[in-house]
C-alpha positions as CSV (number, residue, x, y, z in Angstrom):
1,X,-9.9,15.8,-8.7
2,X,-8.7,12.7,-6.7
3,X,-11.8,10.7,-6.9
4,X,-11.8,10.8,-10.4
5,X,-8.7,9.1,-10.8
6,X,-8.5,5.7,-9.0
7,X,-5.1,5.3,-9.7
8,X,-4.0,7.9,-7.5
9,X,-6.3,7.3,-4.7
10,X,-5.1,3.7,-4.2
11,X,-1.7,5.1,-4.5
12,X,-2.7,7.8,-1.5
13,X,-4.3,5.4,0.6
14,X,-1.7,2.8,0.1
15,X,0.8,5.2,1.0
16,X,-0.7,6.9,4.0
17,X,-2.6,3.9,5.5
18,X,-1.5,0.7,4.0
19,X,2.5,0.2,3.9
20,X,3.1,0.9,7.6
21,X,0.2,-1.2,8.5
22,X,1.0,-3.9,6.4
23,X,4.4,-3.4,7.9
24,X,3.6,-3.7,11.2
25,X,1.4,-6.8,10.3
26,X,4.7,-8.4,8.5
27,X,6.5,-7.7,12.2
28,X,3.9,-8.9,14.5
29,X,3.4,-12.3,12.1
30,X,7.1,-13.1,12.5
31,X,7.4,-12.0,16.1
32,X,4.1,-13.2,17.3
33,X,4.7,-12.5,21.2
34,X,5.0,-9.2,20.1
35,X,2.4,-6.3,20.9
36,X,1.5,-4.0,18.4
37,X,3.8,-1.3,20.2
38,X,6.8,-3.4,20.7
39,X,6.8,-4.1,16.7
40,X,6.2,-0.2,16.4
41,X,9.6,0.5,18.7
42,X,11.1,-2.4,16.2
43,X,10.8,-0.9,12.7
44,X,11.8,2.5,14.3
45,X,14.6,1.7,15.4
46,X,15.2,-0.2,12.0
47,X,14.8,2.7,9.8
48,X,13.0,5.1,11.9
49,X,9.7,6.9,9.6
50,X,11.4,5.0,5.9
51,X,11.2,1.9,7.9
52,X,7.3,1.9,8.2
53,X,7.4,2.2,4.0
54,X,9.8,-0.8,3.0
55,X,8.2,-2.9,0.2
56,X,6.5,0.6,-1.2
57,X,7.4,0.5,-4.1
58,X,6.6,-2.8,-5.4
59,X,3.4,-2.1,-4.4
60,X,2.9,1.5,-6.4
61,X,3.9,-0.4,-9.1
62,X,1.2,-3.8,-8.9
63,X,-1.5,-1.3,-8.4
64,X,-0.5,1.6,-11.0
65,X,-0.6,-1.7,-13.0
66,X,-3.7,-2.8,-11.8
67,X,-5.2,0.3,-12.0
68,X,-3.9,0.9,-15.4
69,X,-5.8,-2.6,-16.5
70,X,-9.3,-1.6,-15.0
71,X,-9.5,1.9,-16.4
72,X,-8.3,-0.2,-20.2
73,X,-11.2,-3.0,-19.5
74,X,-13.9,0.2,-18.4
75,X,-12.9,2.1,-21.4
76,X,-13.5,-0.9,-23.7
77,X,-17.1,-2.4,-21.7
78,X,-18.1,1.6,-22.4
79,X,-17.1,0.9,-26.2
80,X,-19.3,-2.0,-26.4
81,X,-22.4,-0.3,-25.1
């Protein structure tokens, strides 16, 4: 069940929401007379879909990381109740 592992539902929502946002946020910063459309047309024509998902995988691996730290420092706060 996805809501029972955090892990994978930042994964999902990073994935599916996050990256091409962020990418299109990275385009628009460093073009700023740039509409949100024009950067769109940009990183297509850069790498079509794969170009909305570069810098991924750094960020699967900061948050399985992170992820893998808060379930450790839940486990261990439930052992000290």
């Amino acid at each position: 069940m996805l809501w029972r592992k955090p892990w994978l539902t930042e994964i999902v929502q990073v994935t599916t929401l996050g990256q091409p946002l962020e990418v299109l946020k990275t385009q628009m910063a460093a073009n700023r007379q740039q509409t949100m459309l024009e950067a769109m047309k940009t990183v297509w024509s850069r790498g079509g879909v794969s170009g909305f998902y570069q810098g991924l995988i750094p960020w699967v691996r900061f948050l399985s990381v992170r992820s893998t730290l808060l379930a450790v420092s839940q486990s261990d706060r439930e052992g000290l109740d």
